[in-house]
py3Dmol code that shows the C-alpha trace and the ligand (Angstrom):
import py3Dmol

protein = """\
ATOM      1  CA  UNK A   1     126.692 112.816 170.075  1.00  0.00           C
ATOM      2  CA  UNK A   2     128.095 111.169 166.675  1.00  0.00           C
ATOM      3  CA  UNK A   3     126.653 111.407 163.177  1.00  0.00           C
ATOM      4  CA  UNK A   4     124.531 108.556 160.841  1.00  0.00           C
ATOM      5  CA  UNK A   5     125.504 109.163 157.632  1.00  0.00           C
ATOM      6  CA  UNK A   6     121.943 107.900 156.480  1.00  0.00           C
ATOM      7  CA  UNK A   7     123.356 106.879 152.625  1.00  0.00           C
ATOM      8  CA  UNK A   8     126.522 105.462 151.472  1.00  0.00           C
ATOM      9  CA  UNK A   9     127.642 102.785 149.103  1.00  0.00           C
ATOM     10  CA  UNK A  10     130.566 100.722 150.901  1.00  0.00           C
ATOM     11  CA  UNK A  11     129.894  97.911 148.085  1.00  0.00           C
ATOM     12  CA  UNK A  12     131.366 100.217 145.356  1.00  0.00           C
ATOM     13  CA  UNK A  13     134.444  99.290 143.542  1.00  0.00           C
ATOM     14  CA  UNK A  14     136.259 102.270 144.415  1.00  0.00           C
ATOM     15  CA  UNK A  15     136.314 101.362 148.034  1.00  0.00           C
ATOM     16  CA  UNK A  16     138.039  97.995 146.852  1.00  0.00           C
ATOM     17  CA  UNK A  17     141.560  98.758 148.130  1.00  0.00           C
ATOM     18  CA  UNK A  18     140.840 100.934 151.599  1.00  0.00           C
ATOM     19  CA  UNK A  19     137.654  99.654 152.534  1.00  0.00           C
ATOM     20  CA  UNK A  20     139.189  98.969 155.844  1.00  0.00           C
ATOM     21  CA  UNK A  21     140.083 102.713 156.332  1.00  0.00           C
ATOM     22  CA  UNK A  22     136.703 103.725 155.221  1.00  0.00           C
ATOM     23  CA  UNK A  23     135.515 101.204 158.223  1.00  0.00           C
ATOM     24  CA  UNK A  24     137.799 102.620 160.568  1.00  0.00           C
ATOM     25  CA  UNK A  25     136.914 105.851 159.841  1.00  0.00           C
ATOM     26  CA  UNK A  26     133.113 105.507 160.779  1.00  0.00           C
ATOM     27  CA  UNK A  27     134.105 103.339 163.640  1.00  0.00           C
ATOM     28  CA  UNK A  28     135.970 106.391 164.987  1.00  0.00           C
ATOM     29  CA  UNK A  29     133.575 109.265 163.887  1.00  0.00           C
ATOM     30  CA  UNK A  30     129.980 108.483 163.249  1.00  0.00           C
ATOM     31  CA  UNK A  31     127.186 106.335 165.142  1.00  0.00           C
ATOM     32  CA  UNK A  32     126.139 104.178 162.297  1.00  0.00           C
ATOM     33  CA  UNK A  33     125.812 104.111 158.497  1.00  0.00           C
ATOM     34  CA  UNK A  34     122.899 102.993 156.157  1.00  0.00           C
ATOM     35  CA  UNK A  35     124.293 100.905 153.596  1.00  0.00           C
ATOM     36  CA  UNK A  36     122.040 101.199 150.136  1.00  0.00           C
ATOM     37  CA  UNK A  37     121.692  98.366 147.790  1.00  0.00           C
ATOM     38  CA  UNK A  38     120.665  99.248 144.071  1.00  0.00           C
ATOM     39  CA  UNK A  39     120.031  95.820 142.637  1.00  0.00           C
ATOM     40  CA  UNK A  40     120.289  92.680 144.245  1.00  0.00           C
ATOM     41  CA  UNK A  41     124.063  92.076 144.577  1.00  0.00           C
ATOM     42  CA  UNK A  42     124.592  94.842 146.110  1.00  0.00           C
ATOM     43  CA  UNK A  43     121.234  94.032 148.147  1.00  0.00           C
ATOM     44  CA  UNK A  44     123.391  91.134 149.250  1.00  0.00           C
ATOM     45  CA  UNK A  45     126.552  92.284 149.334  1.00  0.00           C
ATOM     46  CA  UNK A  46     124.781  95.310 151.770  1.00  0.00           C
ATOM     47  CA  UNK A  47     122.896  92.869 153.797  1.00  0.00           C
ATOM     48  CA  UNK A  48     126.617  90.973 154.246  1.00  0.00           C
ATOM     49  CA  UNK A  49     128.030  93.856 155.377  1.00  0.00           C
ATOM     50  CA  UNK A  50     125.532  94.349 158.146  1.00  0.00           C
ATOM     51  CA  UNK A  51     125.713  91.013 159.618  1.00  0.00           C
ATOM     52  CA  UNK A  52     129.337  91.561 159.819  1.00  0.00           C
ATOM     53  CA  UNK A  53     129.466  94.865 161.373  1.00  0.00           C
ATOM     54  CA  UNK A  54     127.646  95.810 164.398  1.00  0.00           C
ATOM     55  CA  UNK A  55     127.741  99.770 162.880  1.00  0.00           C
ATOM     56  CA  UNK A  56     126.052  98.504 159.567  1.00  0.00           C
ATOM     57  CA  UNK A  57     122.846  98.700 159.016  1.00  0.00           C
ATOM     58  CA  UNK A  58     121.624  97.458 155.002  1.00  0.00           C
ATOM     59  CA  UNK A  59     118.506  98.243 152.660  1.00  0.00           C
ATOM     60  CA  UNK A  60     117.493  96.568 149.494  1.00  0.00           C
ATOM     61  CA  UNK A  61     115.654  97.073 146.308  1.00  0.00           C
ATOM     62  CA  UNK A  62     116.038  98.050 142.738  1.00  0.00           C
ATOM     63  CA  UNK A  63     117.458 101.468 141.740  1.00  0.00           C
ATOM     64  CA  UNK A  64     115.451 103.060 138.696  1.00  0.00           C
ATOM     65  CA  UNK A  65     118.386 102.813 136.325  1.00  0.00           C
ATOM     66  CA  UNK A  66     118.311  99.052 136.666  1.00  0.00           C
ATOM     67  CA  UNK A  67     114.650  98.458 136.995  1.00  0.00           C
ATOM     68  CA  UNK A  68     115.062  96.260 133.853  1.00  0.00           C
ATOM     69  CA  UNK A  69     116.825  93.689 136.082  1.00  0.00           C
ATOM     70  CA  UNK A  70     114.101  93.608 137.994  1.00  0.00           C
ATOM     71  CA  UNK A  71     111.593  90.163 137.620  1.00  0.00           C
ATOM     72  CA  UNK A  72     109.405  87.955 140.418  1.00  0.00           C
ATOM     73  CA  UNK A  73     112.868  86.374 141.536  1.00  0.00           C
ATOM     74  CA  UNK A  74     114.608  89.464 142.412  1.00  0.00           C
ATOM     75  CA  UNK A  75     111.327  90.544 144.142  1.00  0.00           C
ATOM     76  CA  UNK A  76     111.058  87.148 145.844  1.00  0.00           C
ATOM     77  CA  UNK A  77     114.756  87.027 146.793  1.00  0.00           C
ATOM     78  CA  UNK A  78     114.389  90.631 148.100  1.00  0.00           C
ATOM     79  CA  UNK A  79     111.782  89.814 150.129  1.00  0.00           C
ATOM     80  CA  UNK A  80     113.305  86.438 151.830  1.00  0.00           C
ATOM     81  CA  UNK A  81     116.481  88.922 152.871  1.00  0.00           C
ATOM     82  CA  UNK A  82     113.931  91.290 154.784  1.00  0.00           C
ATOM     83  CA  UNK A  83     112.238  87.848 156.594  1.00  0.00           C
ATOM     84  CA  UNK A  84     115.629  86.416 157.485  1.00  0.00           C
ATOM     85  CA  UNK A  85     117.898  89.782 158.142  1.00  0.00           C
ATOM     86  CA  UNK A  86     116.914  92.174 160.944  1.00  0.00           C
ATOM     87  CA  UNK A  87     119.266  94.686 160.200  1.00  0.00           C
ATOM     88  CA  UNK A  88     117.625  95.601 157.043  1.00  0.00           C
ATOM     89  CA  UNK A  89     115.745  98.817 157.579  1.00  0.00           C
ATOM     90  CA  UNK A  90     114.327 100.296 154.620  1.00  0.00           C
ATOM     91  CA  UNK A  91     113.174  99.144 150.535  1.00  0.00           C
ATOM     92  CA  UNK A  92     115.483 100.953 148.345  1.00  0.00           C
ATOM     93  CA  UNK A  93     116.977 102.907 147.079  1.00  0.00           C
ATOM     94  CA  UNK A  94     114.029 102.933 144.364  1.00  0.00           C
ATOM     95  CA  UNK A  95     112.330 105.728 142.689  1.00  0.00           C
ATOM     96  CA  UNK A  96     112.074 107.145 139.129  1.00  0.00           C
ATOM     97  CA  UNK A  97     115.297 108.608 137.122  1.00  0.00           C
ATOM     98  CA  UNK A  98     114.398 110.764 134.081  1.00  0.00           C
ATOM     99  CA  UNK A  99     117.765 112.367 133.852  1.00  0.00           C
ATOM    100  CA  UNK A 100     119.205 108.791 132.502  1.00  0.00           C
ATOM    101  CA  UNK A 101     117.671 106.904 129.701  1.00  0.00           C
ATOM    102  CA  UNK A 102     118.800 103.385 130.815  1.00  0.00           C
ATOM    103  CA  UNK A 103     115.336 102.201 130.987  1.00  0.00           C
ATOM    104  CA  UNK A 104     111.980 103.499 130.012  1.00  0.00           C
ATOM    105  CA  UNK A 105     109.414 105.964 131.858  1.00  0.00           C
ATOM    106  CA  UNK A 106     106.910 102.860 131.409  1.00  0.00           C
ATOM    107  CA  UNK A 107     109.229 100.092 133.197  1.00  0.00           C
ATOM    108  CA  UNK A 108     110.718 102.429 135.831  1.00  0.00           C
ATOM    109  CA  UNK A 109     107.560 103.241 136.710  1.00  0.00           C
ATOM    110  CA  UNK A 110     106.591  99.532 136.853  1.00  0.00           C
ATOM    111  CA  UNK A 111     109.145  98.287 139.160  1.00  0.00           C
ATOM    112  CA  UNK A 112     108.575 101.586 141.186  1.00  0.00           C
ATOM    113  CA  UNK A 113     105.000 100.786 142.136  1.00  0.00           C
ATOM    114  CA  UNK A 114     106.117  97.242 142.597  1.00  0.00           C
ATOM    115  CA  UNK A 115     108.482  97.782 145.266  1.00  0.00           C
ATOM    116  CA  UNK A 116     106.153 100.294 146.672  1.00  0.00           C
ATOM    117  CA  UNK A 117     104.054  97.390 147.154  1.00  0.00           C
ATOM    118  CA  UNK A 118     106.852  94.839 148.627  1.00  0.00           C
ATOM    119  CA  UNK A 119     107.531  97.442 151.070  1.00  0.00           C
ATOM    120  CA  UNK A 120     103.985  97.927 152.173  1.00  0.00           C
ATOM    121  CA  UNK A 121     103.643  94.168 152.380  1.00  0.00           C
ATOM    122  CA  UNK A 122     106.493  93.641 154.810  1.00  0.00           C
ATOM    123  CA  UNK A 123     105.858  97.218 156.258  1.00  0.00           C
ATOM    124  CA  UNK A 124     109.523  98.623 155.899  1.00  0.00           C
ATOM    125  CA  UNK A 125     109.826 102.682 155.008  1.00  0.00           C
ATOM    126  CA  UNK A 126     111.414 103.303 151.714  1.00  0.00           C
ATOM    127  CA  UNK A 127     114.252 105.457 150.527  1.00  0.00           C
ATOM    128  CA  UNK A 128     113.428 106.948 147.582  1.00  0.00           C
ATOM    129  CA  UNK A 129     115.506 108.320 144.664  1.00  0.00           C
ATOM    130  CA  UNK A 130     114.105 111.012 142.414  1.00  0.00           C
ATOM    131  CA  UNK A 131     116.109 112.861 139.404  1.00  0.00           C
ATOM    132  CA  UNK A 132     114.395 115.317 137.168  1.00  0.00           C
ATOM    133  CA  UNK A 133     111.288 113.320 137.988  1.00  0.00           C
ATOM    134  CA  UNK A 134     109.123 114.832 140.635  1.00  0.00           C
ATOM    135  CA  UNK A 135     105.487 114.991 139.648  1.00  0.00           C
ATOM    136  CA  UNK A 136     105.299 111.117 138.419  1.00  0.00           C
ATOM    137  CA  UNK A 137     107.402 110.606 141.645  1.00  0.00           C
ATOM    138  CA  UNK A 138     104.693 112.256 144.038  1.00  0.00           C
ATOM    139  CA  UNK A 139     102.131 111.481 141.755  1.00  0.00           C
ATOM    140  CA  UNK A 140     102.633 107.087 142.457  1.00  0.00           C
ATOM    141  CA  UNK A 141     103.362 107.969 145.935  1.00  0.00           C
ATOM    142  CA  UNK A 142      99.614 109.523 146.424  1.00  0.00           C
ATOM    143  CA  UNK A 143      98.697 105.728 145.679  1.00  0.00           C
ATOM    144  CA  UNK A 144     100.454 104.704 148.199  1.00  0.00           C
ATOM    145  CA  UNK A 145      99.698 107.064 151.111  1.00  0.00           C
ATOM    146  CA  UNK A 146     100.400 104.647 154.258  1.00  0.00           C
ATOM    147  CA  UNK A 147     104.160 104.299 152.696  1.00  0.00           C
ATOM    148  CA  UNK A 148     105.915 106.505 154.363  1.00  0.00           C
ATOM    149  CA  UNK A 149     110.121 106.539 154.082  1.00  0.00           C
ATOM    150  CA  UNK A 150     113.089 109.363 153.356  1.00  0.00           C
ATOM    151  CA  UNK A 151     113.494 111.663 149.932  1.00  0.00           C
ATOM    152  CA  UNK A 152     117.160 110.582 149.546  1.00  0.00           C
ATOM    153  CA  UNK A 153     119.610 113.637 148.267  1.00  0.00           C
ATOM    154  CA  UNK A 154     116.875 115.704 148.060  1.00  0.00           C
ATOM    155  CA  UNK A 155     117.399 119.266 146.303  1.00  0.00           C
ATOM    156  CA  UNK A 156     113.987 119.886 144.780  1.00  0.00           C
ATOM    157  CA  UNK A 157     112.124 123.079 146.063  1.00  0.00           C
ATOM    158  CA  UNK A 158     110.322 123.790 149.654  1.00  0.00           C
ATOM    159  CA  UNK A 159     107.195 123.507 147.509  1.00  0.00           C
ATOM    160  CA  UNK A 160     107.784 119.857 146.426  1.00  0.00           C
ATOM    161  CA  UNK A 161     108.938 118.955 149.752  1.00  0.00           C
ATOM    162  CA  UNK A 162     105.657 120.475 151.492  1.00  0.00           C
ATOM    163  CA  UNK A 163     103.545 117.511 149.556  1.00  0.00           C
ATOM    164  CA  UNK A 164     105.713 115.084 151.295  1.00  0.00           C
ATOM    165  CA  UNK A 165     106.020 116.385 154.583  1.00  0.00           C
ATOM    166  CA  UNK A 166     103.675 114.692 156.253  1.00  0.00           C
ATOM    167  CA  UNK A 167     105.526 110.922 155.550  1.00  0.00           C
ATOM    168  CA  UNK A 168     108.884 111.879 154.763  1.00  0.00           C
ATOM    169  CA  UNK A 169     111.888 112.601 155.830  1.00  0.00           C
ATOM    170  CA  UNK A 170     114.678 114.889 153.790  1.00  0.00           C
ATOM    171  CA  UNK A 171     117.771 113.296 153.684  1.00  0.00           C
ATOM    172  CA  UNK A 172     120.437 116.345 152.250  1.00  0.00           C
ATOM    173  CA  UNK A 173     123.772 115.933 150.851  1.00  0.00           C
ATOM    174  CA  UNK A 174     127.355 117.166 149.874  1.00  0.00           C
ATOM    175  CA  UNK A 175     125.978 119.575 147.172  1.00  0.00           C
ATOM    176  CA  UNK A 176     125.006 121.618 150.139  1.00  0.00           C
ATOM    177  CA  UNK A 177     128.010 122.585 150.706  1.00  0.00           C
ATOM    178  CA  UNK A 178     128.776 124.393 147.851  1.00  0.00           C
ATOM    179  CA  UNK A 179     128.551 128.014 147.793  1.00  0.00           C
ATOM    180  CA  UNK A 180     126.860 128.350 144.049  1.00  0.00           C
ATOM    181  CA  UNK A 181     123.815 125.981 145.482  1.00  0.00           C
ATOM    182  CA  UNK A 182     121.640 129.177 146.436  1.00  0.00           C
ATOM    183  CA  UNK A 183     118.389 126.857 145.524  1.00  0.00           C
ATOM    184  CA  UNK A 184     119.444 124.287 147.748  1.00  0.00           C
ATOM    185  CA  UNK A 185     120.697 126.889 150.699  1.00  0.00           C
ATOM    186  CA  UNK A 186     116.677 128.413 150.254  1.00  0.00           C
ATOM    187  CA  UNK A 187     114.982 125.425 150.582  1.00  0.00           C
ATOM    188  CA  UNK A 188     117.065 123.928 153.553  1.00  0.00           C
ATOM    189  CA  UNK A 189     116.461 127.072 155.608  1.00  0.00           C
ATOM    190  CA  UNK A 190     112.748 126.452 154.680  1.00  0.00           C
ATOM    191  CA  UNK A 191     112.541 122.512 155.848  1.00  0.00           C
ATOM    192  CA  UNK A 192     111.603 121.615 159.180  1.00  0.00           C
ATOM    193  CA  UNK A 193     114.291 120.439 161.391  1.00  0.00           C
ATOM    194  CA  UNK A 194     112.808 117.700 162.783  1.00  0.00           C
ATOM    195  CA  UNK A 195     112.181 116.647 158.665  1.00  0.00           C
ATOM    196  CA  UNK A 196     115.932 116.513 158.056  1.00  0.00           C
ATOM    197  CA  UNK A 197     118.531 113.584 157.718  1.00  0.00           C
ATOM    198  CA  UNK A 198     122.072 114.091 156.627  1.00  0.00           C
ATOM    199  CA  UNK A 199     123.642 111.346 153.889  1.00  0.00           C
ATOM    200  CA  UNK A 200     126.535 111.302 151.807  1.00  0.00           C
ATOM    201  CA  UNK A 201     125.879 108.902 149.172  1.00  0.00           C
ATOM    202  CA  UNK A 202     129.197 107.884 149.151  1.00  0.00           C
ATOM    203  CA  UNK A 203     131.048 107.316 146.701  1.00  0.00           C
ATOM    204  CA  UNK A 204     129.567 110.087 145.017  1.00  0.00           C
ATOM    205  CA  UNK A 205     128.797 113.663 145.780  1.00  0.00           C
ATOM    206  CA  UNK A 206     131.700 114.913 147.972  1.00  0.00           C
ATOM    207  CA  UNK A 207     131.478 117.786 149.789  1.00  0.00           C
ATOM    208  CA  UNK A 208     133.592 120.827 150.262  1.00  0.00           C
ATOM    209  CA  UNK A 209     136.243 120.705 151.178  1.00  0.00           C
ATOM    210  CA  UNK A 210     137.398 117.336 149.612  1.00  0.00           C
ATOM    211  CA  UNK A 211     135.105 117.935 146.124  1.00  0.00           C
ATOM    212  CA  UNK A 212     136.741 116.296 143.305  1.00  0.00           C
ATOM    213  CA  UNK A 213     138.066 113.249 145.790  1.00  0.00           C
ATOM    214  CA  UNK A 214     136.390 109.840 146.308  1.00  0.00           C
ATOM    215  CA  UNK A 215     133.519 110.913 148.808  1.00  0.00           C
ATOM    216  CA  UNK A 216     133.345 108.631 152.550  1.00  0.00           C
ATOM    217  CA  UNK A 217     130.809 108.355 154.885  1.00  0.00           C
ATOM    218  CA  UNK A 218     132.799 110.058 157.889  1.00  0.00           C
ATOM    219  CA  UNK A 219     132.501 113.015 155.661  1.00  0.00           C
ATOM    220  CA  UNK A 220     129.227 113.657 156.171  1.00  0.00           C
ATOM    221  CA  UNK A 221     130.098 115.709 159.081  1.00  0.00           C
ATOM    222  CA  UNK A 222     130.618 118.908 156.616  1.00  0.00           C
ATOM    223  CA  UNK A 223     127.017 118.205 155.248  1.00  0.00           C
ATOM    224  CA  UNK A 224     126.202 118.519 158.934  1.00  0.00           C
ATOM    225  CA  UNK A 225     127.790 121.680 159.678  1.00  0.00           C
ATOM    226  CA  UNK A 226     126.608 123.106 156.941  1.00  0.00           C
ATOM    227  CA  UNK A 227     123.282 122.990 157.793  1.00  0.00           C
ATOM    228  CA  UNK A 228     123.468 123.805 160.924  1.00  0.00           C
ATOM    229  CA  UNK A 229     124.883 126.885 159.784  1.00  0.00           C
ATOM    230  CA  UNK A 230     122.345 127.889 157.486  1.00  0.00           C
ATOM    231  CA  UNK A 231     119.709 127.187 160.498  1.00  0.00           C
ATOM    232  CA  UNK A 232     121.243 128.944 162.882  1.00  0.00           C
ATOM    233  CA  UNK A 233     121.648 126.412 165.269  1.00  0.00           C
ATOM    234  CA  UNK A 234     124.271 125.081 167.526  1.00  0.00           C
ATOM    235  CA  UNK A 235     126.374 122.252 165.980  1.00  0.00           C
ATOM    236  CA  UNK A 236     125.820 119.799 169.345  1.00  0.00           C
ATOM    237  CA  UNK A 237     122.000 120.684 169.504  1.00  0.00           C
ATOM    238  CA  UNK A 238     121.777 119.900 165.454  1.00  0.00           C
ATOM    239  CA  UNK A 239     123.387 115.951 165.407  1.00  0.00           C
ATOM    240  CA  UNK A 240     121.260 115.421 168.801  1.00  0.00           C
ATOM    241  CA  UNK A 241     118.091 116.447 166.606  1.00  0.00           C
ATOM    242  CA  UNK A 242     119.198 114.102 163.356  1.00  0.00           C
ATOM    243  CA  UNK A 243     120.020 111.009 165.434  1.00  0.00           C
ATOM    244  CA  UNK A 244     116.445 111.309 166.209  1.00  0.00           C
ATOM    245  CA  UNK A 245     115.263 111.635 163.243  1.00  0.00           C
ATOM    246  CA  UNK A 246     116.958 109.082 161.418  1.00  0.00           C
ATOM    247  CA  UNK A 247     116.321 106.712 164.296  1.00  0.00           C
ATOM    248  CA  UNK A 248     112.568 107.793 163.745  1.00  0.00           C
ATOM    249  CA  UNK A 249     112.546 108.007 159.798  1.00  0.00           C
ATOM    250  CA  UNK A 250     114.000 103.987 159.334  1.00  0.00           C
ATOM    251  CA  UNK A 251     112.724 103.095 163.276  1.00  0.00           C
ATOM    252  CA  UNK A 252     115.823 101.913 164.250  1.00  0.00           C
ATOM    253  CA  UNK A 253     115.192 100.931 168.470  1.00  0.00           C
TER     254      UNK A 253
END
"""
ligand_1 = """\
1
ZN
Zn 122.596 106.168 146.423
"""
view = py3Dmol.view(width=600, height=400)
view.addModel(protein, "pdb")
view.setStyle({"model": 0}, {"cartoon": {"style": "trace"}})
view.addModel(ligand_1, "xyz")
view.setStyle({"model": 1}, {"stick": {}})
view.zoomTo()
view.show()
């Protein structure tokens, strides 16, 4: 059984010069990646991507720290990639981002509960970012209760996640894998594991033991073990449960 890395950026600049390595890689290693858009070239560029490669899968939207490039065209363009691209599984990643000032509360908000919507309208699960913002975040999604989606990176606490459980899934990454993360460690032996996805939201956040290097989606096999660790639970047994989960969480078959 081989891993979905459920998160990764393969549009990123830094994955200009080995791209085909990075390719190869999760041709060799995993099932399938998700590949995230944050505004809408990368929206396109992700959608590209998954028309070319049969292991590709894309999903687009507006990231919170640039909601203020978000207007009716984006939204309308958006929305014409979901009609005319089946391999786009989710809205996002969108959310609300209080640890960077780029844009306001008031407009992140805004384009938050407008994407909320889009995704309702063309019934697609979202993937949701969330940084030092957790009540507003749970707070909108209340309003939206039949959107259901994925918690993207999550490391808030058991209690936040409880409020969710019921529509979302708990995507973890590389930051588990470090041995100071004692929060994170707690509330991943807490979570359900039928509620968890692993993601390495490539470029960034590289796990042990290549922390400090470019991160790549075939890494997220040490996110993986990791958990499984902390569970208790046979490595084999673990990736069968996540394949169904993710398949489940962005209904992929
Ligand atoms: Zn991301």
């Amino acid at each position: 059984m081989k891993l979905i890395d459920t998160h990764c950026h393969l549009t990123d600049s830094r994955y200009n010069d080995n791209l085909d390595i990075v390719l190869k890689n999760i041709r060799e290693k995993l099932d399938f990646v998700i590949n995230v858009g944050y505004d809408l070239k990368t929206s396109e560029n992700s959608v590209k991507l998954s028309n070319e490669y049969e292991y590709i899968y894309a999903t687009v939207g507006v990231h919170p720290n640039d909601s203020d490039s978000y207007n009716i065209l984006v939204e309308e363009k958006l929305e014409e990639l979901v009609k005319n691209n089946n391999k786009i599984v989710a809205i996002g990643e969108i959310g609300l981002d209080y640890y960077r000032d780029y844009v306001s509360k008031e407009i992140q908000q805004d384009v938050f509960i407008k994407q909320l919507k889009l995704a309702k309208k063309l019934d697609k699960p979202v993937v949701i970012h969330c940084r030092d913002a957790y009540k507003d975040t749970i707070d909108i999604l209340n309003e939206y209760k039949d959107v259901n989606g994925i918690m993207h990176s999550y490391s808030g606490s058991y209690d936040t996640a409880k409020l969710l459980m019921d529509r979302f899934y708990f995507s973890i990454s590389g930051p588990v894998t470090f041995s100071n993360a004692i929060n994170l460690h707690d509330m991943v032996e807490k979570l359900p594991i039928d509620k968890i996805l692993v993601e390495t939201d490539s470029p960034y956040l590289t796990p042990v033991p290549y922390r400090g290097k470019t991160n790549e989606p075939s890494y997220v096999e040490y996110v993986a073990q990791k958990i499984a660790s902390i569970k208790n639970i046979e490595y084999d047994e673990f990736k069968k449960i996540l394949s169904k989960n993710t398949k489940k969480a962005f209904r992929i078959e």
